[in-house]
C-alpha positions in Angstrom: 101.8 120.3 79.6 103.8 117.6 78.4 101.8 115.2 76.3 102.3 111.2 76.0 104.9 111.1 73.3 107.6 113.3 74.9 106.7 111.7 78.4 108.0 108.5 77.2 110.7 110.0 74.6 112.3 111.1 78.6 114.7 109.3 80.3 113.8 108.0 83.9 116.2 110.5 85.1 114.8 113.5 83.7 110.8 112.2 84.4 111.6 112.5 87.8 113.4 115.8 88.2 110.0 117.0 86.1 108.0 115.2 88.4 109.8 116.7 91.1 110.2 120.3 90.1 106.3 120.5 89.5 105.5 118.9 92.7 107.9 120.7 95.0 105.3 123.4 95.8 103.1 121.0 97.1 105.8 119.5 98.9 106.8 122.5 101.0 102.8 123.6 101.5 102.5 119.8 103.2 105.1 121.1 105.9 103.2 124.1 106.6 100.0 122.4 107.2 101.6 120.0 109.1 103.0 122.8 111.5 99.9 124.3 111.5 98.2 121.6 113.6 101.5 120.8 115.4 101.0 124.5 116.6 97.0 123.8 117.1 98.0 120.9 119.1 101.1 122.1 121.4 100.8 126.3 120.7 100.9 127.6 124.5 97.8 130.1 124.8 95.5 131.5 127.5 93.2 134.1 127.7 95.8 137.0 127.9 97.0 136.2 124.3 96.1 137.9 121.5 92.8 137.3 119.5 94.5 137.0 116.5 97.2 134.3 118.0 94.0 132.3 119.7 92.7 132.2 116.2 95.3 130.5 114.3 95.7 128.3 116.5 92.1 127.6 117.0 91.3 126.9 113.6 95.0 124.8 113.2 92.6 121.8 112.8 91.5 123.0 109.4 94.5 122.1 107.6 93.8 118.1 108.4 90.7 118.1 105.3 93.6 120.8 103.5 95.6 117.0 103.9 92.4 115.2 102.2 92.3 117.3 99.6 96.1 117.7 98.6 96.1 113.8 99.4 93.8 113.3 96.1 95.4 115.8 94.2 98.6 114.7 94.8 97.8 111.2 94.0 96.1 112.1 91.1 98.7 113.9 89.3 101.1 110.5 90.4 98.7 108.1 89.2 96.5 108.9 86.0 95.4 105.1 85.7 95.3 101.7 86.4 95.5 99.4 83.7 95.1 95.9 85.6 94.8 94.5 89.0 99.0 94.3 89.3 99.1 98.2 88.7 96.6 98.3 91.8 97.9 95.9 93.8 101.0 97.2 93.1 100.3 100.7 94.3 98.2 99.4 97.3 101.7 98.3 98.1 103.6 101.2 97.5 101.0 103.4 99.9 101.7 100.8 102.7 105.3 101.2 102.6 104.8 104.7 102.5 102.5 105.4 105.6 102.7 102.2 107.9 106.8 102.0 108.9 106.4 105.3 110.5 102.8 104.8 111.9 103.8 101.8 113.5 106.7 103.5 114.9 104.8 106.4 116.2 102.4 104.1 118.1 105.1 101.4 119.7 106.7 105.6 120.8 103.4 106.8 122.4 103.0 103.0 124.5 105.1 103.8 127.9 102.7 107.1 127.7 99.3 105.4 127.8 100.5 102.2 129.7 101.7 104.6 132.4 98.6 106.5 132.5 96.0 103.5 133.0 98.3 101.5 135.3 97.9 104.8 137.2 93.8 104.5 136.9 93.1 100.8 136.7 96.0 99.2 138.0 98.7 96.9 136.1 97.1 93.9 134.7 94.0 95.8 133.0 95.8 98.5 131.7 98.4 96.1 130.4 95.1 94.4 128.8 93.5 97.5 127.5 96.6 98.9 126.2 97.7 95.4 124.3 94.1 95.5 122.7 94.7 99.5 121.7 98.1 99.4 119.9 96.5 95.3 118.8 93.2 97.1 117.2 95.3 100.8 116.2 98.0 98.5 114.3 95.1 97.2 111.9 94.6 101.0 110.5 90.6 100.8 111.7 90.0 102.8 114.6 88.6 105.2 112.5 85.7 102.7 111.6 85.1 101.4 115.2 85.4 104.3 118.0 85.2 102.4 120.8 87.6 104.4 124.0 89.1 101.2 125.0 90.5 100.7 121.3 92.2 104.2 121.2 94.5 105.9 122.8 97.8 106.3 121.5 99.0 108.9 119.1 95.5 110.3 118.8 96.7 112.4 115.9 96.9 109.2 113.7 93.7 108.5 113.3 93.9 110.3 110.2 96.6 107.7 108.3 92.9 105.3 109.4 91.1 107.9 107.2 93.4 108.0 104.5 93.8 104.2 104.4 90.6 103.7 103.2 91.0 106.8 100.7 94.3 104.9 99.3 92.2 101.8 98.7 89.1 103.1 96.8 91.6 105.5 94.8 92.0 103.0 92.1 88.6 102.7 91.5 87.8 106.5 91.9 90.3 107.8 89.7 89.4 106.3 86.5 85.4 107.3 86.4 86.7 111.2 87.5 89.6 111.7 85.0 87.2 110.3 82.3 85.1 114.0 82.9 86.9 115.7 80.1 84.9 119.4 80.5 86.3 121.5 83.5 82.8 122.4 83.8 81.6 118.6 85.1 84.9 118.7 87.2 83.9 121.6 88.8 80.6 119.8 89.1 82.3 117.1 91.1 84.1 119.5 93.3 80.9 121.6 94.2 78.6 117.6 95.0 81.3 116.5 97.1 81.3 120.2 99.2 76.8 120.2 98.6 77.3 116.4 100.1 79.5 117.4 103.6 77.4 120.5 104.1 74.2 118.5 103.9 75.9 115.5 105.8 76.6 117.4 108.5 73.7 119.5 108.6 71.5 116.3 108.8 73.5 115.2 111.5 73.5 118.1 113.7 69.9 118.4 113.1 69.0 114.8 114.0 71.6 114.5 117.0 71.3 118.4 118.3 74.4 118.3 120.4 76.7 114.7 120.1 78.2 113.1 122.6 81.9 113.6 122.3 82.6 110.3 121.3 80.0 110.3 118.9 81.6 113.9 117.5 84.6 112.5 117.3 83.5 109.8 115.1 82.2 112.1 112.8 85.0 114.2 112.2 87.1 110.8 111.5 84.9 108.7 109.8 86.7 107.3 106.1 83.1 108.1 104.7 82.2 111.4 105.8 86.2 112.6 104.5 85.6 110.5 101.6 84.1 114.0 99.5 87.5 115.7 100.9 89.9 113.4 99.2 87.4 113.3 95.8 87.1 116.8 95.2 91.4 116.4 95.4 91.2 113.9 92.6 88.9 116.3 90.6 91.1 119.5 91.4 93.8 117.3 89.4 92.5 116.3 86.9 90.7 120.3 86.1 94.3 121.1 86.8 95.4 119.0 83.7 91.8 119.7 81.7 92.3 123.4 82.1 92.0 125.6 79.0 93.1 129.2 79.9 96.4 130.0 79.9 98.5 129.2 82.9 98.8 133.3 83.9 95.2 133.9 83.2 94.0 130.3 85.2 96.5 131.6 87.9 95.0 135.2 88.4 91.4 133.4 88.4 92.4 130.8 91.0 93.9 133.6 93.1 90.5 135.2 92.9 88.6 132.6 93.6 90.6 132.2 97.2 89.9 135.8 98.2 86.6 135.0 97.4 86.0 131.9 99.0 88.5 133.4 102.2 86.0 136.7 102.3 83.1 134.5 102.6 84.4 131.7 104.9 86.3 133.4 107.2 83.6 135.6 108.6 81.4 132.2 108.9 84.5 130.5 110.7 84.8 133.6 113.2 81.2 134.0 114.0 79.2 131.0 113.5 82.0 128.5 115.1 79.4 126.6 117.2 76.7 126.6 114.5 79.2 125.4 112.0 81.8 123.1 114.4 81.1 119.9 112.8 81.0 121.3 108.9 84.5 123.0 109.6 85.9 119.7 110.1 84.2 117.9 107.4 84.6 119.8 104.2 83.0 122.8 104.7 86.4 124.5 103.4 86.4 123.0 100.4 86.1 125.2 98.0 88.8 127.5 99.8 91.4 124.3 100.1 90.8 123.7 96.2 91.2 127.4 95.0 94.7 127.5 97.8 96.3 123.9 96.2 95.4 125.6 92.9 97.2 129.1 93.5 100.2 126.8 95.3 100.5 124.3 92.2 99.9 127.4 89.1 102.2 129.7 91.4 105.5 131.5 89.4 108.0 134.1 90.6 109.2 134.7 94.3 106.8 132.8 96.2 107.3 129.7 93.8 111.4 130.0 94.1 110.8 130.0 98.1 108.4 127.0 98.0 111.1 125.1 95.6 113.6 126.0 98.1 115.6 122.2 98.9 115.5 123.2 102.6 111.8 123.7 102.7 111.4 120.9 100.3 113.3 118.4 102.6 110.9 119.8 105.2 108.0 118.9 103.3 109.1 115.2 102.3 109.7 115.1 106.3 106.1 116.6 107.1 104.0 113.1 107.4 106.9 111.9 110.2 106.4 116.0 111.6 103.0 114.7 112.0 102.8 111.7 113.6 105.7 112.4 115.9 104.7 115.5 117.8 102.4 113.8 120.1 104.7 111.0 121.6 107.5 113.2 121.3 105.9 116.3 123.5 104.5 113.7 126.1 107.7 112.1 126.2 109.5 115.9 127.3 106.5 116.9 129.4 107.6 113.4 131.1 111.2 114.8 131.7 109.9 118.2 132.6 109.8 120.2 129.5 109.1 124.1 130.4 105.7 124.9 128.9 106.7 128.0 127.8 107.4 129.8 124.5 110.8 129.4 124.9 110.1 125.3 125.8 107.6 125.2 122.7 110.2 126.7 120.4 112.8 124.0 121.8 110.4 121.2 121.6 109.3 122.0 117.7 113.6 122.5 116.8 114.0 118.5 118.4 110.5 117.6 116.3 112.2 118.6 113.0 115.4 117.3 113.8 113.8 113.3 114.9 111.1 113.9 112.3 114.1 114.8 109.3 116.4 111.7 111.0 113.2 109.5 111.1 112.6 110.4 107.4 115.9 109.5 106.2 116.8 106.8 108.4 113.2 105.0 108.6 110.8 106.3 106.3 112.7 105.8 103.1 114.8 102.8 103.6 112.0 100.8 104.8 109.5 102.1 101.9 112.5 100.7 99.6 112.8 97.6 101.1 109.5 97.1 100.9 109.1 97.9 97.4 112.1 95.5 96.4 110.6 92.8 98.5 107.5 92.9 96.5 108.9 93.5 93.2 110.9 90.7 93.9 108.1 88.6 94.8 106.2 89.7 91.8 108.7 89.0 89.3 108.9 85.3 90.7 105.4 84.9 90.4 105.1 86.2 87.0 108.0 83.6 85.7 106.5 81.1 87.9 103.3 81.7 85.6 105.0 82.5 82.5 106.5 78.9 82.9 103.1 76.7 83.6 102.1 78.8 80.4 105.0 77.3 78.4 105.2 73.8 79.8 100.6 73.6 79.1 102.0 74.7 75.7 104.4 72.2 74.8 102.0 69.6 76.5 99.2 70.9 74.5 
């Protein structure tokens, strides 16, 4: 790994085409997970489809805590510290620009859908009221905190950019206490309390609750708390990743292991204890098997890694978070105009949600997250010579 010295001894240029060739990878994997639960989501099955096709798509909701993870690992590998409260504020920021253009946009897409739906159930005036209190509340980012029906409702997918709000703000003040665990051993340790804390979080829950209301389920597999242990064990994968003391081959080939491992142990669970285990599946019970897969994807060489560094895959990746919070909108708008729910329709529908998801990316995503940035660069830069003035002027006064 590159250490401090020749990090900075590199010109911006070449720091980011590092920084881009070892995170490419991960890139393309965020595209697959997001197609994964576009498929769960949209996929049309029945009972006369295959067992092995019900189950993927079944289990498509897996890959949102694969998100949590990657999320902290990702982040991690970004961000190693924070130095002082601009650094935070600053990347507090940066996060914002990055998630909130498109969320908004995905919600003010999904409004003719809902508004039409409870002007059909409760008439004009209160579903004009409920729905200007759901995209009021959903536009804050805290719908994951308070799941109350009247306050939800459009783009139900993006309850999860709620989650990872809250991950983006404590990240600052999580990163700093896990990267100081030098050993891989106490990373690991962190890894395996955040997995012991979801399995005995949900276990607690099911025992004390038996069988949960729906909206009551539903808050638990969204809450920013119960996901918190997701989006830790992330930061620790990261920072093992960097801590790691075997050779790159050899920490490979044991990673690869340890995801047969954790597969031949989980998948049985996930196939026949699906009831018993419902609520652990979508709060960290895969943990261990996300960790060991973002650690085979990130140590990967060879074919698989020249196919993941692909740029078309790639520019599908850096694409995947609009993939994500357009499919919703985007399929009720075409069931609207008559889409054919057919494979044929489905594999129509997912060609136009890459083509507005890469368009939205381009033309949305990353101007605005630029403009943002320069706005508040800008604005920093005046406060800090407004400062740097009252400093001088107390001086000469003084």
């Amino acid at each position: 790994m590159t250490n401090a010295i020749e990090r900075n001894s590199l010109a911006p240029s070449a720091l980011r085409a590092q920084k881009a060739s070892k995170i490419a990878p991960m890139t393309s994997l965020r595209f697959v997970a997001a197609l994964w639960v576009v498929i769960y989501h949209t996929f049309p099955i029945d009972e006369s489809s295959a067992p092995v096709l019900r189950g993927l798509v079944q289990y498509g909701f897996v890959t949102v805590g694969l998100f949590m993870v990657l999320s902290g690992f990702l982040l991690t590998m970004a961000y190693q510290w924070f130095d002082n409260p601009r650094s935070i504020r600053r990347f507090w920021v940066a996060r914002f620009a990055r998630i909130y253009p498109v969320y908004l946009l995905s919600l003010l897409a999904d409004l003719p859908r809902l508004l039409s739906w409870r002007v059909a159930k409760y008439g004009f005036v209160s579903a004009a009221a409920a729905t200007f209190a759901t995209f009021g509340f959903q536009s804050t980012l805290l719908q994951t905190w308070l799941p109350l029906t009247v306050l939800q409702g459009l783009n139900s997918p993006s309850w999860t950019v709620s989650t990872e709000a809250f991950f983006y703000i404590a990240f600052p003040f999580l990163v700093g206490p896990i990267s100081a665990i030098r050993s891989p051993s106490g990373l690991l340790g962190v890894m395996a309390g955040a997995w012991i804390v979801t399995i005995f979080t949900s276990a607690l829950i099911c025992a004390v609750l038996v069988s949960p209301p729906i909206n009551m389920e539903m808050a638990i597999q969204q809450h920013p708390i119960l996901r918190l242990p997701e989006f830790v064990a992330g930061i620790a994968l990261a920072n093992f990743h960097r801590a790691r003391r075997s050779s790159e081959r050899e920490c490979r080939r044991n990673a690869n292991i340890g995801l047969m491992v954790s597969l031949a142990v989980f998948v049985p669970l996930a196939l026949y204890a699906y009831e018993a285990c419902y609520l652990a599946l979508h709060n960290g019970l895969l943990i261990p098997v996300y960790c060991c897969f973002i650690l085979s994807v990130a140590l990967c060489g060879g074919g698989l890694r020249t196919f993941l560094c692909f740029p078309a895959f790639v520019s599908l990746g850096e694409a995947s978070y609009a993939i994500y919070l357009a499919h919703a909108p985007l399929r009720a708008a075409l069931q609207a105009g008559g889409l054919d729910e057919t494979i044929f329709g489905w594999v129509v529908y997912i060609a136009m949600l890459i083509g507005v998801s890469v368009l939205v990316y381009r033309y949305v995503e990353r101007p605005l997250r630029a403009r943002i940035m320069k706005i508040y660069d800008n604005w920093a830069k005046s406060v800090d010579e407004d400062a740097h003035g009252r400093a001088f002027v107390r001086k000469v006064v003084e």
